[in-house]
N, CA, C and O atoms as a CHARMM CRD file, in Angstrom:
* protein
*
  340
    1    1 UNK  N      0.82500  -1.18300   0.00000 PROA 1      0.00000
    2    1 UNK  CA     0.00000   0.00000   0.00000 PROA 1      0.00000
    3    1 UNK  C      0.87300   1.25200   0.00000 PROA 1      0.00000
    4    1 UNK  O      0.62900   2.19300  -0.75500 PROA 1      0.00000
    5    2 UNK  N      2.05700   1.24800   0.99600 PROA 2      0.00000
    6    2 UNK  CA     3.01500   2.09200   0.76400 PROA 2      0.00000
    7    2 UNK  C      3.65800   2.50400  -0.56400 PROA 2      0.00000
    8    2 UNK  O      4.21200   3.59500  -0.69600 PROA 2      0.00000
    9    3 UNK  N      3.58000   1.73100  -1.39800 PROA 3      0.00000
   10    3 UNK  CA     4.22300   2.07800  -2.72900 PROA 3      0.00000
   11    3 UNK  C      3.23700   2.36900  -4.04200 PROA 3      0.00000
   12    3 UNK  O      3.49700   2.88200  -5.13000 PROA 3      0.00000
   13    4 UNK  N      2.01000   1.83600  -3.49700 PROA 4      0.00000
   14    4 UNK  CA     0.93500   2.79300  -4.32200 PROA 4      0.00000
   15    4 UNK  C      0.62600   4.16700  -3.92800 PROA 4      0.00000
   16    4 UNK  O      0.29700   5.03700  -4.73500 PROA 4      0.00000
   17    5 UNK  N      0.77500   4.39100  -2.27600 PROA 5      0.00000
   18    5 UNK  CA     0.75500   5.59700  -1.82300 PROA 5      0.00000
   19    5 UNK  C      1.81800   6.64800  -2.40500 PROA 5      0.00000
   20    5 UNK  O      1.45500   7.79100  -2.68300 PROA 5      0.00000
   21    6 UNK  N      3.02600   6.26000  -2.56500 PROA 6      0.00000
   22    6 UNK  CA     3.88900   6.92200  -3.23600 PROA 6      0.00000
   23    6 UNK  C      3.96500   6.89200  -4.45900 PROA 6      0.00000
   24    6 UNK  O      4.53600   7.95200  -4.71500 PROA 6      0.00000
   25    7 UNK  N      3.72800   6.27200  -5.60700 PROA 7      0.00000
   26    7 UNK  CA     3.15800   6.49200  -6.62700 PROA 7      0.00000
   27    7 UNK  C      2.08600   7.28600  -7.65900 PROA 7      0.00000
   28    7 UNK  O      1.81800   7.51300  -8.83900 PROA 7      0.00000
   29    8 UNK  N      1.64100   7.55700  -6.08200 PROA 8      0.00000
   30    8 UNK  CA     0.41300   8.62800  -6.51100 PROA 8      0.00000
   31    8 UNK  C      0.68800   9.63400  -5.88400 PROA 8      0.00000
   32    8 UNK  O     -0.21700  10.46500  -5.80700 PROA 8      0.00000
   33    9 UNK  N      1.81000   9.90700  -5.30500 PROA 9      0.00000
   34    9 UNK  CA     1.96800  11.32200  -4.28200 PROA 9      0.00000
   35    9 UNK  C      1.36100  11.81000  -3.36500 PROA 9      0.00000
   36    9 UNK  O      1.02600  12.99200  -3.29900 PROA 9      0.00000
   37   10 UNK  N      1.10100  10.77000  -2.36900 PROA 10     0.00000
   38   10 UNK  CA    -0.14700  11.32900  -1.81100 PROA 10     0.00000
   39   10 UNK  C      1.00400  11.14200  -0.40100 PROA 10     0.00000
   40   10 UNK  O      1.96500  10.41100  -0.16300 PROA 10     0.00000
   41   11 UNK  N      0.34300  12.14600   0.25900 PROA 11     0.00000
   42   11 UNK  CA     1.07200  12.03700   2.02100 PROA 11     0.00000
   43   11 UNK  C      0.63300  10.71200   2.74900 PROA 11     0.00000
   44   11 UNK  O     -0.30900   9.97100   2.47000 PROA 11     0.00000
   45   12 UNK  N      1.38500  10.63000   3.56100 PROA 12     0.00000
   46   12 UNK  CA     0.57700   9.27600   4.51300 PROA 12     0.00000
   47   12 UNK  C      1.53700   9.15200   5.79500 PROA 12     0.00000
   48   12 UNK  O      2.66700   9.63800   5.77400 PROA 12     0.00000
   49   13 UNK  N      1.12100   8.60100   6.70000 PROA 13     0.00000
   50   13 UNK  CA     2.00200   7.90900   7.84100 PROA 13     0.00000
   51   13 UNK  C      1.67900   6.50600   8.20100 PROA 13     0.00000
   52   13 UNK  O      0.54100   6.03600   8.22900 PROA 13     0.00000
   53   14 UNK  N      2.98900   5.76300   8.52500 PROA 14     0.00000
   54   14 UNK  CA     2.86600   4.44500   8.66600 PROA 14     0.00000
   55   14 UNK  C      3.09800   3.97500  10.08600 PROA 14     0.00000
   56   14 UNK  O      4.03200   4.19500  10.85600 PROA 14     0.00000
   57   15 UNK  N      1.87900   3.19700  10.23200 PROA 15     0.00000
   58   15 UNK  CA     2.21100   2.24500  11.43000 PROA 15     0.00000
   59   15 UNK  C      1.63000   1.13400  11.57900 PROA 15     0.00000
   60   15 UNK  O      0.63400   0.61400  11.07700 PROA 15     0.00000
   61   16 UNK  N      2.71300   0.70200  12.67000 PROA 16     0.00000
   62   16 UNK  CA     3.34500  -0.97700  12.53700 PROA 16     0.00000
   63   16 UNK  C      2.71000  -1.46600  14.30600 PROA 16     0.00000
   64   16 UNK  O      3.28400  -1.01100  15.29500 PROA 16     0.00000
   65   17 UNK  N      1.88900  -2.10900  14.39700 PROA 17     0.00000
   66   17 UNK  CA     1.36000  -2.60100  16.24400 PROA 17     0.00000
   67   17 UNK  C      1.28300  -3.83500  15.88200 PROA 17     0.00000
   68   17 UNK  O      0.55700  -4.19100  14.95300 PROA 17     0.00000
   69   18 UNK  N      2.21800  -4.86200  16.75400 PROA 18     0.00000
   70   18 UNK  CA     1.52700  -6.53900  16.81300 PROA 18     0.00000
   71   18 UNK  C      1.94800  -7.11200  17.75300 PROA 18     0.00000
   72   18 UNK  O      2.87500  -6.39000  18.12000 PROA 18     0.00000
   73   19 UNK  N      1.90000  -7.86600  18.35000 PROA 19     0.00000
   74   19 UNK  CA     1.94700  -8.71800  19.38800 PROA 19     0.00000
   75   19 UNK  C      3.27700  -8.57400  19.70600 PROA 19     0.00000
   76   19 UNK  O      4.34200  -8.67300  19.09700 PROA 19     0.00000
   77   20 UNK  N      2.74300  -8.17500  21.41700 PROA 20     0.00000
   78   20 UNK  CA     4.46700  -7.62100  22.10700 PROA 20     0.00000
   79   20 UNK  C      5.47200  -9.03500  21.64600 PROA 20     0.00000
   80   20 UNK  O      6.44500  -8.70300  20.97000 PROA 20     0.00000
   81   21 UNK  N      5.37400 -10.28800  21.87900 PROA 21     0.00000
   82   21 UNK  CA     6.26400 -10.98900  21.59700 PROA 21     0.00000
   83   21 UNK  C      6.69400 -10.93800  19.98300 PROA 21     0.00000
   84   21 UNK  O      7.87400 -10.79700  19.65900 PROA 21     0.00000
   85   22 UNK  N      5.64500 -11.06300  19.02800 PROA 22     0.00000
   86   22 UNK  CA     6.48000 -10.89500  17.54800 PROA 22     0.00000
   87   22 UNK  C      7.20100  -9.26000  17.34800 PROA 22     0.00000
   88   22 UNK  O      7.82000  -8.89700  16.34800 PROA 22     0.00000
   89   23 UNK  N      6.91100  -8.37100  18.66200 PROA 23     0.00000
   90   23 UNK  CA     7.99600  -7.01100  18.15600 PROA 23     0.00000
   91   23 UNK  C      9.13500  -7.73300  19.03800 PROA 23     0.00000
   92   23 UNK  O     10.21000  -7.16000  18.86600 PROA 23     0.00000
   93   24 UNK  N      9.21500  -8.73300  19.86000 PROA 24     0.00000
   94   24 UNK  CA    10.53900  -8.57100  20.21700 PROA 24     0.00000
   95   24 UNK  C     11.53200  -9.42100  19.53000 PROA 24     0.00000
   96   24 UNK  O     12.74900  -9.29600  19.66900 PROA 24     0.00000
   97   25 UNK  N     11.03400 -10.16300  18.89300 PROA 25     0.00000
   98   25 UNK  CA    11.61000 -11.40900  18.36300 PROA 25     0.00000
   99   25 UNK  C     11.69300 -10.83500  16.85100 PROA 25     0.00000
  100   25 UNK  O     12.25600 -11.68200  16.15700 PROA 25     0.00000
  101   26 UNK  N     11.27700  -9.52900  15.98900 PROA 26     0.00000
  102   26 UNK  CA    11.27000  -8.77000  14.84800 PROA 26     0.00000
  103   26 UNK  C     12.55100  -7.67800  15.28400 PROA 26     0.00000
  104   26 UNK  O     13.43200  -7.36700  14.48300 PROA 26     0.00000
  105   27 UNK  N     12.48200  -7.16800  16.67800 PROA 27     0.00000
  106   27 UNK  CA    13.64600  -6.49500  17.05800 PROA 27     0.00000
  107   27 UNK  C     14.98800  -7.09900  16.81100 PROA 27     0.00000
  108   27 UNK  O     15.96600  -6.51800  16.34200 PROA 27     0.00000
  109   28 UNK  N     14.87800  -8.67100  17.29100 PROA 28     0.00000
  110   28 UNK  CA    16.22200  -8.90700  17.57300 PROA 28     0.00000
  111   28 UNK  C     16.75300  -9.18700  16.23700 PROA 28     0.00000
  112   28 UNK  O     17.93800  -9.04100  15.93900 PROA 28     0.00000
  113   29 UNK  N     15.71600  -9.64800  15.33800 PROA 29     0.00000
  114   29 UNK  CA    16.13000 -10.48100  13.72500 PROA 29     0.00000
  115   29 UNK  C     16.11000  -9.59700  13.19600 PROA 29     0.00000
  116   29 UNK  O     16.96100  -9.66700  12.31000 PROA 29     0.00000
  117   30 UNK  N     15.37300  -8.26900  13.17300 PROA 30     0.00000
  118   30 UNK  CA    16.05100  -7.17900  11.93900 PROA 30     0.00000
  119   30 UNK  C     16.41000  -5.92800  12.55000 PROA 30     0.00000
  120   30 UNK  O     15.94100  -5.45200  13.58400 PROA 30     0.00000
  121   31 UNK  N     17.54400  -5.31300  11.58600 PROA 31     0.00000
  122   31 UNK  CA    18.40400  -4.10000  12.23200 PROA 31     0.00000
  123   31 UNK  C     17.88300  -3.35200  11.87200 PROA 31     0.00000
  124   31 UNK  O     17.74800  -2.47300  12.72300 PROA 31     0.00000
  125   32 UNK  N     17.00200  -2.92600  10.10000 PROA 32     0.00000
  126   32 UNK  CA    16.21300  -1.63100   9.34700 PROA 32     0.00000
  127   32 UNK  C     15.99900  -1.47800  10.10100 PROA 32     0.00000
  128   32 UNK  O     15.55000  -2.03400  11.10300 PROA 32     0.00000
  129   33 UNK  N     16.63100   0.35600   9.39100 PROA 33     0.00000
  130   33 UNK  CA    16.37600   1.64800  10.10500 PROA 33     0.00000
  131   33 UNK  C     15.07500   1.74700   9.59600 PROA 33     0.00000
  132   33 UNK  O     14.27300   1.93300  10.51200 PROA 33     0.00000
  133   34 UNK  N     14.52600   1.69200   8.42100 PROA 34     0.00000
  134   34 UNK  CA    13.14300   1.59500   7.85000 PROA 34     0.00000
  135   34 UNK  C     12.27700   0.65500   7.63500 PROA 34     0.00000
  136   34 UNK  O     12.88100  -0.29700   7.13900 PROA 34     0.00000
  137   35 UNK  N     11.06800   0.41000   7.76300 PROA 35     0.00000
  138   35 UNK  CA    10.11100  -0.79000   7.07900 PROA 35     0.00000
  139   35 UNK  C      9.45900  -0.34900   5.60200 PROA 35     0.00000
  140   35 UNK  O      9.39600  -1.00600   4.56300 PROA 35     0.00000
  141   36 UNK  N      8.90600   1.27600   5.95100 PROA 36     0.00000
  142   36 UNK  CA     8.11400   1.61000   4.68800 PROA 36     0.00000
  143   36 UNK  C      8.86500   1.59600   3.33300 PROA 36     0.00000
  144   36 UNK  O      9.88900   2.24200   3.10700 PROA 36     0.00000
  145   37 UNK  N      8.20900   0.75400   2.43100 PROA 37     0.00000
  146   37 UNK  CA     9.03400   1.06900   1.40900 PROA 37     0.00000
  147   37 UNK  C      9.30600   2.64400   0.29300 PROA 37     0.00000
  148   37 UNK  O      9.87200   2.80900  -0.78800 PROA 37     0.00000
  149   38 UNK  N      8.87300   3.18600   0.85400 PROA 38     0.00000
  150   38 UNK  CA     9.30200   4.92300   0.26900 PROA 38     0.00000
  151   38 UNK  C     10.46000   5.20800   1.11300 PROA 38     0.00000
  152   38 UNK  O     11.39000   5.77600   0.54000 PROA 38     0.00000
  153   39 UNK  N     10.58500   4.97300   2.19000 PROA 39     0.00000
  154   39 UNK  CA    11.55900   5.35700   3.17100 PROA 39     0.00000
  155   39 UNK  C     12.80100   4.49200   2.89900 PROA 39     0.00000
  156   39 UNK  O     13.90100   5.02000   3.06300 PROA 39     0.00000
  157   40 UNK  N     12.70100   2.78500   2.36300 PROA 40     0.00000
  158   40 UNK  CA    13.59700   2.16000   1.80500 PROA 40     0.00000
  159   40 UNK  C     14.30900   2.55600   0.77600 PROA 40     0.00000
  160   40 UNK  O     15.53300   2.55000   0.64500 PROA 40     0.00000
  161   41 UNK  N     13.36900   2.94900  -0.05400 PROA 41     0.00000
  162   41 UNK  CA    14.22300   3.34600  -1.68000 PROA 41     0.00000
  163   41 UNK  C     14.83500   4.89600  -1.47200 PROA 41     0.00000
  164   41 UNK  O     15.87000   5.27400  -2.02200 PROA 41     0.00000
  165   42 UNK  N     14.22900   5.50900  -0.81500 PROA 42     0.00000
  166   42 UNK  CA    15.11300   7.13700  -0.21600 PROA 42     0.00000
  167   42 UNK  C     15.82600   6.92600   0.61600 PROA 42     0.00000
  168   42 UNK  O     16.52100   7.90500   0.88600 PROA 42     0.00000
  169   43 UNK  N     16.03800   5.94600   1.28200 PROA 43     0.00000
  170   43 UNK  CA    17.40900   5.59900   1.95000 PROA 43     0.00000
  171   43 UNK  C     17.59200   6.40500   3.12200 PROA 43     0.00000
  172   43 UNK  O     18.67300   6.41300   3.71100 PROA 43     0.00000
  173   44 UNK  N     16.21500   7.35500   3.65200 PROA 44     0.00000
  174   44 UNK  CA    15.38100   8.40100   4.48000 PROA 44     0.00000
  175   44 UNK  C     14.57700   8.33300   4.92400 PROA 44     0.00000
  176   44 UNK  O     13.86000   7.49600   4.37600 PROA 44     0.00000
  177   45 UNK  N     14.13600   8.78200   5.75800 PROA 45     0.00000
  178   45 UNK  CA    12.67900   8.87200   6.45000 PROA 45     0.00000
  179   45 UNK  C     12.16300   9.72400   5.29500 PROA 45     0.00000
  180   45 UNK  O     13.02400  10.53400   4.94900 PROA 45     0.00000
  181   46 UNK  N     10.91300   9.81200   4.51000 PROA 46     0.00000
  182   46 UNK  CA    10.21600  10.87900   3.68600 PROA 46     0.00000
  183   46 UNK  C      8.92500  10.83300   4.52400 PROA 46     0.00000
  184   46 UNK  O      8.35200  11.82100   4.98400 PROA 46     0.00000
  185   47 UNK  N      8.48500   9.34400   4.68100 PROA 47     0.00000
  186   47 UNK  CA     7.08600   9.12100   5.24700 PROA 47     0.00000
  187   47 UNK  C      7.37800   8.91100   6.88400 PROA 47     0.00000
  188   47 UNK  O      8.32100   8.15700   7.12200 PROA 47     0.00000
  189   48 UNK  N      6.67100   9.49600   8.06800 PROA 48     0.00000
  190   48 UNK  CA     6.85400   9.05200   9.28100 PROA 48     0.00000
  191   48 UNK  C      6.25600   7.61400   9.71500 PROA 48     0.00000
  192   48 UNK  O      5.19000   7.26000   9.21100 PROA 48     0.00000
  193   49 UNK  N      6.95700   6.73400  10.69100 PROA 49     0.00000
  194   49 UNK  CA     6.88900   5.14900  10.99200 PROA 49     0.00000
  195   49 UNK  C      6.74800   5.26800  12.08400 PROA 49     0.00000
  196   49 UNK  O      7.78000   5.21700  12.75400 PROA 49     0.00000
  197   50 UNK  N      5.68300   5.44100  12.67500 PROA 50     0.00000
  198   50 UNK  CA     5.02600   4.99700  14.42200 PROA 50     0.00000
  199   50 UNK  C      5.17100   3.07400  14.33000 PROA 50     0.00000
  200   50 UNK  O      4.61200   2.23300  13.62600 PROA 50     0.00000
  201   51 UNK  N      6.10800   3.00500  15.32100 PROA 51     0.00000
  202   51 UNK  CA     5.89500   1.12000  16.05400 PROA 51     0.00000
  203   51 UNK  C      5.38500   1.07300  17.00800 PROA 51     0.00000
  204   51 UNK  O      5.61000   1.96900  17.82200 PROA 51     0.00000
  205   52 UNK  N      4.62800   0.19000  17.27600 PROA 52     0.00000
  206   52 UNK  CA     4.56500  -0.19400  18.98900 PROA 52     0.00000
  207   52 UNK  C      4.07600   0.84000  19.27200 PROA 52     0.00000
  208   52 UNK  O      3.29300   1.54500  18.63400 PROA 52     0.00000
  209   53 UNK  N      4.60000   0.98900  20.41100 PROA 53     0.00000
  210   53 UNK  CA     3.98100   1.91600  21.65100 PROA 53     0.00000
  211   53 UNK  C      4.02800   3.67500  21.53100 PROA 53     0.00000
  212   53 UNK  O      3.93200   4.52300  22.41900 PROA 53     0.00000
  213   54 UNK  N      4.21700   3.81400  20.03400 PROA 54     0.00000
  214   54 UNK  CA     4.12600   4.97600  19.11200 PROA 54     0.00000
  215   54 UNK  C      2.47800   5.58600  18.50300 PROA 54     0.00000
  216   54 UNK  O      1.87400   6.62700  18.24300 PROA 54     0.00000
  217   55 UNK  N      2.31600   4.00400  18.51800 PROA 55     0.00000
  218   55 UNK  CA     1.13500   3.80300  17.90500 PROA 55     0.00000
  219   55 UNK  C     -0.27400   4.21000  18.98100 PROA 55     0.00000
  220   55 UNK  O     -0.55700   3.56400  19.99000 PROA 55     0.00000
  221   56 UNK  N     -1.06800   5.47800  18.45600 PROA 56     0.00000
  222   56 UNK  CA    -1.76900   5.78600  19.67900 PROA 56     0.00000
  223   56 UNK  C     -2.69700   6.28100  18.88700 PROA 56     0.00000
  224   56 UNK  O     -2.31100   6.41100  17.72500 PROA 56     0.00000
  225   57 UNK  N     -3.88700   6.63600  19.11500 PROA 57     0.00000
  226   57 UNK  CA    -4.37100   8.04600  18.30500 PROA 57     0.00000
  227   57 UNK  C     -3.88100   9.33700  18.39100 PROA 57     0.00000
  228   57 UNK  O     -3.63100  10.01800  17.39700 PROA 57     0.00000
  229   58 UNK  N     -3.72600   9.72700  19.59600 PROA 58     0.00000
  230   58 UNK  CA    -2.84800  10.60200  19.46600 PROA 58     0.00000
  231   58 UNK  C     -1.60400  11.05100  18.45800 PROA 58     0.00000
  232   58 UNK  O     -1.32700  12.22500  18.21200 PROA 58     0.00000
  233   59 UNK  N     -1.12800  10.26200  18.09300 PROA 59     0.00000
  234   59 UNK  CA     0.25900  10.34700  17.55100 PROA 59     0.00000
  235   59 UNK  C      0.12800   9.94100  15.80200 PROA 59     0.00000
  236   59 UNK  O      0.79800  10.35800  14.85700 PROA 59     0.00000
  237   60 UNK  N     -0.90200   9.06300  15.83400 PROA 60     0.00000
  238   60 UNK  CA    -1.37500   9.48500  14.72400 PROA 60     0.00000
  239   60 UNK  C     -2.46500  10.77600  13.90000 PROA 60     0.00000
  240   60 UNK  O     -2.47500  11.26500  12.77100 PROA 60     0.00000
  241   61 UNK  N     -3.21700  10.94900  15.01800 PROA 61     0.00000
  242   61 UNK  CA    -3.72700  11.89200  14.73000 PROA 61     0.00000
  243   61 UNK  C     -2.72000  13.34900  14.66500 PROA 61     0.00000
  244   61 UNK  O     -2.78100  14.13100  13.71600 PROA 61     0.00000
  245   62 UNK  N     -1.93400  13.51300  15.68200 PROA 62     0.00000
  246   62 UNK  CA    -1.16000  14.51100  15.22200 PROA 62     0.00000
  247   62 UNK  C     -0.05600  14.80100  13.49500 PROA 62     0.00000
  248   62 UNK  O      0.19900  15.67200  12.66300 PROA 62     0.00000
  249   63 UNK  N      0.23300  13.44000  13.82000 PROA 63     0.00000
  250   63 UNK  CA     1.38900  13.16100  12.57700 PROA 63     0.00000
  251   63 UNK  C     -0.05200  13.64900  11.18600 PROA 63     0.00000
  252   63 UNK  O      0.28000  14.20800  10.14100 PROA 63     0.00000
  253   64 UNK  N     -0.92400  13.44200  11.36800 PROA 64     0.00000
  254   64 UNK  CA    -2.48200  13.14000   9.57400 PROA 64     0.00000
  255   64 UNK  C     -2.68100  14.55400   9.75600 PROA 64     0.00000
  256   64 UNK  O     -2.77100  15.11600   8.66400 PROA 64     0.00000
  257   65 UNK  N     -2.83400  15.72600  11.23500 PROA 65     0.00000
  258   65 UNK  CA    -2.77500  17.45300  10.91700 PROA 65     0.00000
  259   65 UNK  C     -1.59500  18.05700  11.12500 PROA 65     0.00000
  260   65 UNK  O     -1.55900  19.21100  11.55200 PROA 65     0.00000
  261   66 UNK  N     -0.30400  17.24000  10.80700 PROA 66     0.00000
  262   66 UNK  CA     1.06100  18.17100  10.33500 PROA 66     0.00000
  263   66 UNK  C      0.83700  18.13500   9.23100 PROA 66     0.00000
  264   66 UNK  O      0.89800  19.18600   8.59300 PROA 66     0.00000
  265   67 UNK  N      0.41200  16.62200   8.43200 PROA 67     0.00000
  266   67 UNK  CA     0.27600  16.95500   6.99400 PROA 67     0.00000
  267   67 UNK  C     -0.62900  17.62900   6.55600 PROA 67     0.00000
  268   67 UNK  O     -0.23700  18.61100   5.92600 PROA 67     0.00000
  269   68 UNK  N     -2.04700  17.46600   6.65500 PROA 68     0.00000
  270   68 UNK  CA    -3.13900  18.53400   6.84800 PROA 68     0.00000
  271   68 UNK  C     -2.63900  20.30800   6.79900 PROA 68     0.00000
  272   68 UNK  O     -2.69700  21.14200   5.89500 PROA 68     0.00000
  273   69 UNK  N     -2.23100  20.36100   7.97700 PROA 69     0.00000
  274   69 UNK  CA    -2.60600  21.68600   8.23400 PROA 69     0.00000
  275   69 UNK  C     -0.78800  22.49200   7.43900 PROA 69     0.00000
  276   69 UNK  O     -0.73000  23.59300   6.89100 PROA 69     0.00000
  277   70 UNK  N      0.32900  21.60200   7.62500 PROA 70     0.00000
  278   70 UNK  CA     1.19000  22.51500   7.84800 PROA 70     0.00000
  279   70 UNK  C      1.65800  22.13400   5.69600 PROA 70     0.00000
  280   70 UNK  O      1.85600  21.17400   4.95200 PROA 70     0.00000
  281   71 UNK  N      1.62500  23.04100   5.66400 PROA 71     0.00000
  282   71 UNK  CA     1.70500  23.13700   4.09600 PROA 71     0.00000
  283   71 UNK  C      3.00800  22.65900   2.99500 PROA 71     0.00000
  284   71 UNK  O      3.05200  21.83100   2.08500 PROA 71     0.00000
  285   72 UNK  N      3.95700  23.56200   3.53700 PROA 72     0.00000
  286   72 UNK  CA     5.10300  23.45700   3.58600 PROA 72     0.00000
  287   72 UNK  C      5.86400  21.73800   3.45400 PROA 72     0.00000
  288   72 UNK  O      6.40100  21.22700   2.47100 PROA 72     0.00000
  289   73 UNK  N      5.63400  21.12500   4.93200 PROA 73     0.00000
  290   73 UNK  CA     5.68800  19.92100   4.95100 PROA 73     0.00000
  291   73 UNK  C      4.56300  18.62500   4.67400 PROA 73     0.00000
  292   73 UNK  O      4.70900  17.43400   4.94700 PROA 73     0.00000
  293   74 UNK  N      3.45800  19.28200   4.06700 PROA 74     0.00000
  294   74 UNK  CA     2.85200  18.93400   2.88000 PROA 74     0.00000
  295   74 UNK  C      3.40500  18.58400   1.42600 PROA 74     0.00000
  296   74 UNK  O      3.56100  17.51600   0.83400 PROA 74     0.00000
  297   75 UNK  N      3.55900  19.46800   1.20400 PROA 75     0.00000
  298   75 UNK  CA     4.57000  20.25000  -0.17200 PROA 75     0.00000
  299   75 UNK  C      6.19200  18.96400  -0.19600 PROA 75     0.00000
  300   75 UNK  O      6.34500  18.17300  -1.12600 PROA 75     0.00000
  301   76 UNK  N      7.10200  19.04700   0.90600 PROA 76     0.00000
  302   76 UNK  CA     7.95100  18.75800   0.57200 PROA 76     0.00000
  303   76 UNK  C      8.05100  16.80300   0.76500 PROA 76     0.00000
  304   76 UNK  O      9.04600  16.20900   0.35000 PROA 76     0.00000
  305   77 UNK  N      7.08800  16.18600   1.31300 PROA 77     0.00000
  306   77 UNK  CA     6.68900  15.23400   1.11900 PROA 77     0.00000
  307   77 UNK  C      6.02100  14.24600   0.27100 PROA 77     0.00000
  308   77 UNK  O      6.14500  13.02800   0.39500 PROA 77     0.00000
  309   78 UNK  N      5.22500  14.92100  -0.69700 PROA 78     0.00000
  310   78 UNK  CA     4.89700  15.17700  -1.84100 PROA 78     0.00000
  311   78 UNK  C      5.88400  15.25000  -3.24100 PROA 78     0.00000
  312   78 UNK  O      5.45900  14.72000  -4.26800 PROA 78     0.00000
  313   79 UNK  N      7.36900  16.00300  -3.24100 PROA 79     0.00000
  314   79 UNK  CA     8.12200  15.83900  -4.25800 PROA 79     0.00000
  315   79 UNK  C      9.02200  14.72600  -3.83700 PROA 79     0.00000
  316   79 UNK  O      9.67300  14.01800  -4.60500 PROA 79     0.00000
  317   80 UNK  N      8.97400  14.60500  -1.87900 PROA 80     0.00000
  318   80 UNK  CA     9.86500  13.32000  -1.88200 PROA 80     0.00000
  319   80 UNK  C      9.68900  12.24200  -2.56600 PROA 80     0.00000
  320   80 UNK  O     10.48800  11.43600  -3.04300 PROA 80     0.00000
  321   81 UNK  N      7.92600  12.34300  -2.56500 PROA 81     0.00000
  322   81 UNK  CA     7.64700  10.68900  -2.82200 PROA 81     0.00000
  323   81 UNK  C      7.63200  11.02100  -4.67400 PROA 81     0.00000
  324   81 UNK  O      7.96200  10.24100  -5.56800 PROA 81     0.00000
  325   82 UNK  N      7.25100  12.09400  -4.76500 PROA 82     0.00000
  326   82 UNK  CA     7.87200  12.33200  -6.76800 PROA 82     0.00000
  327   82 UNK  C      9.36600  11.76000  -6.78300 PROA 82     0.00000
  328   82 UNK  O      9.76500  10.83700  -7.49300 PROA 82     0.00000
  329   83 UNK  N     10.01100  12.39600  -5.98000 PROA 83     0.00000
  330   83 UNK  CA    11.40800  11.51900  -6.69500 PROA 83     0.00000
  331   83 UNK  C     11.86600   9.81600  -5.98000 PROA 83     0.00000
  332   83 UNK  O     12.99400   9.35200  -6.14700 PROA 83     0.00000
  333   84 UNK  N     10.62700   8.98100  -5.10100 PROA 84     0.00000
  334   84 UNK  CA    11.13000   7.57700  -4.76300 PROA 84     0.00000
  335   84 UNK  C     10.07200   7.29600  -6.41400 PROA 84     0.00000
  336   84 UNK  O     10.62500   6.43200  -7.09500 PROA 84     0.00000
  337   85 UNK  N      8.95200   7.76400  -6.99000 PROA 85     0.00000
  338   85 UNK  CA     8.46400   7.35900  -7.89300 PROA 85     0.00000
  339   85 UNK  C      9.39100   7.37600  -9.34600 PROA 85     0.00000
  340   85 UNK  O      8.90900   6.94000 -10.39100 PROA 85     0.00000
């Protein structure tokens, strides 16, 4: 879904919640700095990645009116994912 999302330029934030034992046993077996694949192929964070205990409404809801409201970082998220496309 991440890479249709970026394909079409559209903003988004990603997050990742599953069973405390498969995050710990996903901790120890992988080192990525990234999961999303826009963030893979930019070799960057472009899109923000809430895990675990990130994962709230709160924190998503804040992260969906930075993109919303703040324009700018609207805007420059938007040509990121133009140039992972």
């Amino acid at each position: 879904v991440t890479a249709e999302c970026a394909a079409l330029g559209l903003p988004m934030v990603v997050v990742y919640k599953v069973k405390a034992l498969e995050s710990i046993l996903f901790s120890l077996a992988v080192r990525a700095r990234f999961f999303a694949l826009p963030n893979l192929i930019a070799g960057r964070e472009i899109v923000r990645e809430l895990f675990q205990w990130q994962v709230t409404p709160h924190t998503i809801a804040q992260e969906m009116l930075r993109i919303i409201t703040n324009l700018k970082y609207h805007r420059q998220m938007g040509r990121d994912l133009d140039d992972v496309r």
